[in-house]
N, C-alpha and C positions, 0 to 999 in steps of 0.2 A: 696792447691792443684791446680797445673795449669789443663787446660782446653783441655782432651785426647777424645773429643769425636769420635766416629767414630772409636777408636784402640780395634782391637776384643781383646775379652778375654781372656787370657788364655788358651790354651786345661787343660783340667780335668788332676789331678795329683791324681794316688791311696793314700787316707789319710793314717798318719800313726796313728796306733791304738796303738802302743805300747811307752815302752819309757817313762821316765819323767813326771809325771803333776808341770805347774809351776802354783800355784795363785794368781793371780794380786789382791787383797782386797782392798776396798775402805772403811775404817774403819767408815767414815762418813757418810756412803749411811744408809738408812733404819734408820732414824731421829738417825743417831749415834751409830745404835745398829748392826752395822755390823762385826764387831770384835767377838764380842759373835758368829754372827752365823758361822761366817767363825773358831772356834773353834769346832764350833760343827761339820765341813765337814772337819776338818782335826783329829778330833776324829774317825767318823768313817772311814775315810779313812786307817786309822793307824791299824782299826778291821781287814781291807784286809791284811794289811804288804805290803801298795800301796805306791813306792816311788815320792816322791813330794815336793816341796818346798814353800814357801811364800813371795813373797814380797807384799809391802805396799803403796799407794799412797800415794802423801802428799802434792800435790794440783792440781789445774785446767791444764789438755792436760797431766798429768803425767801417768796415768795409760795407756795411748798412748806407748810414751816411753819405757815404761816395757814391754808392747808386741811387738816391735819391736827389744827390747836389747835383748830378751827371743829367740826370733826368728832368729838375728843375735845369738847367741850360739849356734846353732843347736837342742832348743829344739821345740817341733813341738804339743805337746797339751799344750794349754793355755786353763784355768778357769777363765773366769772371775768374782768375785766375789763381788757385789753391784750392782746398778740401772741402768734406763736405760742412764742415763747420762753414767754414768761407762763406761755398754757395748760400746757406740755411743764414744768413748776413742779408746779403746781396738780395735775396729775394724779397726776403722780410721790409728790406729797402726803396721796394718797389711797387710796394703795394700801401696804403693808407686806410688801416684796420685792413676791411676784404675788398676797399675798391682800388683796383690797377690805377699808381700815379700819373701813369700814362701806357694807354691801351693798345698804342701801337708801338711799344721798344720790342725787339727782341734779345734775348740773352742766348750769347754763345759761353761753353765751359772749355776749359783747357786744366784735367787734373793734376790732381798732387799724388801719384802713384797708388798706394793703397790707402793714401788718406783721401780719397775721392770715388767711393762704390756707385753714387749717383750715373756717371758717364756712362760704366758697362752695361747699362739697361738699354744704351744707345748704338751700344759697339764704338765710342768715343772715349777708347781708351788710347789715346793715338800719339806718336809722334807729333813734335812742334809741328813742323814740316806741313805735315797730313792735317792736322787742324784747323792749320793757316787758313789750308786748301779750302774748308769746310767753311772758313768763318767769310770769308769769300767768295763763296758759291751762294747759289739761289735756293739750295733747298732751306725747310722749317717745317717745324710740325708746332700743334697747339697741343699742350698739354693740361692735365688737372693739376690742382696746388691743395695739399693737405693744411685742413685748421685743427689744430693742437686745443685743447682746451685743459685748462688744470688749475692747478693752485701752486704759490707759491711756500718758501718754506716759513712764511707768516702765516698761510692759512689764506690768503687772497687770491682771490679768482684770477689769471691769467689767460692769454690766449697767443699763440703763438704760429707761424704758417713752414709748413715744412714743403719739400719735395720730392724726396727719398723716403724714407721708412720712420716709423714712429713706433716706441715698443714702452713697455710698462711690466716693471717688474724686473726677472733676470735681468733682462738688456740694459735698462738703467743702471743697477749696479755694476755692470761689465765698461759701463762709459764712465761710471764716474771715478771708479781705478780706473780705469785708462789714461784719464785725465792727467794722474798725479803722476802717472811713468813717462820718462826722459821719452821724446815724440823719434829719438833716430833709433827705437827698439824698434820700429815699423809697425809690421802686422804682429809680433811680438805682445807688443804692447795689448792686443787685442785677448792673445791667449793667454796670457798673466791675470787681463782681468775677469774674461770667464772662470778660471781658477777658483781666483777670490772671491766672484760672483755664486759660485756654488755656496760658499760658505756665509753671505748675505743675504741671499733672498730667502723669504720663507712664503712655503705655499698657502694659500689661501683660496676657501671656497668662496663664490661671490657670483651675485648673477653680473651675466655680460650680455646685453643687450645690442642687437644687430639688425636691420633690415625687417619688420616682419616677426621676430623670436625673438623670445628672450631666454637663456639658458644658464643654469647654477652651475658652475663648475671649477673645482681645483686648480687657479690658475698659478704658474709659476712665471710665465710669461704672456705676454698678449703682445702679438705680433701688429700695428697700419700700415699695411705697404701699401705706397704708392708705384713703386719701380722695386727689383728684384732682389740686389744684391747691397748686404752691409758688413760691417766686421772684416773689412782689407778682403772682401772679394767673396765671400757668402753668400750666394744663391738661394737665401732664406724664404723668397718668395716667386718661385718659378711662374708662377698663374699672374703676379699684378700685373696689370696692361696701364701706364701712362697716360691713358686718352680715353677710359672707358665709363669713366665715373664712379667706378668699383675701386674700391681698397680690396685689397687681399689681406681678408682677418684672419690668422693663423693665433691659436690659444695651445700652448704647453702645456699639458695636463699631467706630466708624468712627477715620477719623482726629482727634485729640484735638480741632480747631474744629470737629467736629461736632457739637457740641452747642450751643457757640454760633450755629453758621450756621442752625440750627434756629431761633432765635427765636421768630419771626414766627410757622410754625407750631406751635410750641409754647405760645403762647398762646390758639392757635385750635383747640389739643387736633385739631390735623393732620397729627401729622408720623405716624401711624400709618397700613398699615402699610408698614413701612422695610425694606432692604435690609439697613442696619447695625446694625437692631434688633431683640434677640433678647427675645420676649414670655414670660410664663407667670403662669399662675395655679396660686401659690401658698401652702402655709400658714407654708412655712420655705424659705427663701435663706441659704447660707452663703459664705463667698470667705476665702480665705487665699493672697494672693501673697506671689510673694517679698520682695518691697521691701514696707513697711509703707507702706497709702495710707489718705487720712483718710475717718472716719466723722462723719459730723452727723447729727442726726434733730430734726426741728419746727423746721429752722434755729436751731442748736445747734450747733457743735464739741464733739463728744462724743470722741475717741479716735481710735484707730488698726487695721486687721485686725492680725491675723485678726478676722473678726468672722460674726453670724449675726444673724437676724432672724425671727421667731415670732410668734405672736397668742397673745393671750388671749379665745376667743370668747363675746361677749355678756356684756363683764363692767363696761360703764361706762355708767350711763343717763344719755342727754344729754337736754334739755328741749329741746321745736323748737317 
């Protein structure tokens, strides 16, 4: 994606609610068991006599593709169906740089168990069944859509759009071991690579620029939330609201296992507030240290900083 800062957003296009469901499936999300579930939502789907169709990913940036082909046909509700890698696809697929390919699709999710934190910011952690129901129904909300900005491992500017959480630092390295463990460890996988995460990241002081401030500080991690929960069900950002135009910037400041020692209350959206953690609500978060630390976003290995992090306000209608 080239680099459209500053280009307003879209005006608000009425979603269509009607029409078509296509599903995008990523048979491989939810340690391979995603085929089954995606059976099970066009099972009940088929109890409505809801017309819809399926296609199938079949590797890396393709489930992109397919909500973009979907969307060039004229069809306007896309499901996306697996993780949030999947979604952090799908979205990306939907938009052309920051302008929405088409402003009035909405997207319904149906996750991949703990590979999908995205949905729990929604309480759409749901049986097929109950999703159907949802994908079905007339409700929707608009939400914000995070822009990513970095560099790749050339040194080249990239820019990339998330909608779940974006982290720098720790969390990068906790994705990028995650990456390389067998995906039916589950949430496993997740604690393996904080582990090894402690023993990757090195802290660094660097100013981080937010809103208004700019502040020096010891970062080991640097939290953009869009939506709450990452890492198979981590309540990392209890405060982001979906729809407010604010990221929720949470910065690590402690010693590097501090964030693993956090755990516990990190799942219980507890560890708030911290001594070693510095909050803010924000619309933009930037960081550029000196040593190049890594960027992920939707649990994603995305790049490396320098890097910055933006909204696009109320520019993606989700079905709830």
């Amino acid at each position: 994606m080239s680099d459209l800062a500053g280009v307003p957003p879209e005006p608000p296009v009425p979603p269509v609610l009607t029409g078509p469901l296509r599903l995008i499936v990523n048979p491989k999300a939810g340690a391979g068991g995603m085929r089954a579930r995606a059976l099970a939502l066009t099972a009940a789907l088929d109890e409505h006599g809801a017309d819809f169709d399926v296609v199938e990913s079949a590797g890396k940036h393709h489930a992109g593709e397919l909500a973009r082909t979907a969307l060039d046909e004229g069809l306007r509700r896309l499901v996306c169906v697996g993780g949030d890698g999947t979604l952090h696809e799908v979205v990306n697929g939907m938009f052309d740089e920051r302008r929405p390919v088409a402003p009035d699709a909405v997207l319904g999710v149906f996750g991949a168990g703990s590979g999908c934190d995205f949905v729990r910011t929604f309480g759409l952690d749901l049986s097929a069944k109950r999703i159907a129901d949802h994908l079905l129904g007339p409700h929707h909300m608009t939400i914000d859509v995070g822009v990513a900005s970095f560099h790749d491992r050339h040194g080249q500017p990239r820019e990339e759009l998330f909608v779940n959480v974006a982290q720098v630092g720790y969390g990068g390295h906790v994705v990028r071991t995650a990456a390389r463990l067998p995906r039916r460890l589950g949430r496993l996988r997740y604690l393996l690579g904080a582990w090894r995460g402690i023993l990757a990241v090195e802290k660094q002081t660097t100013p981080v620029a937010v809103d208004h401030t700019t502040r020096e500080l010891g970062v080991v991690d640097l939290v953009a939330a869009n939506c709450q929960f990452f890492g198979g069900g981590m309540k990392v950002a209890p405060r982001a609201l979906p729809d407010d135009g604010k990221l929720n910037v949470l910065v690590f400041t402690g010693e590097r296992g501090q964030v693993f020692g956090l755990t516990t209350k990190l799942f219980q959206g507890e560890h708030l507030p911290h001594p070693a953690i510095t909050e803010w609500q924000s619309s933009t978060v930037s960081i550029a240290p000196e040593s190049p630390m890594p960027v992920e976003a939707d649990g994603e290995l995305l790049g490396f900083t320098p890097a910055s992090f933006s909204l696009m306000p109320q520019s993606l209608t989700l079905k709830i």
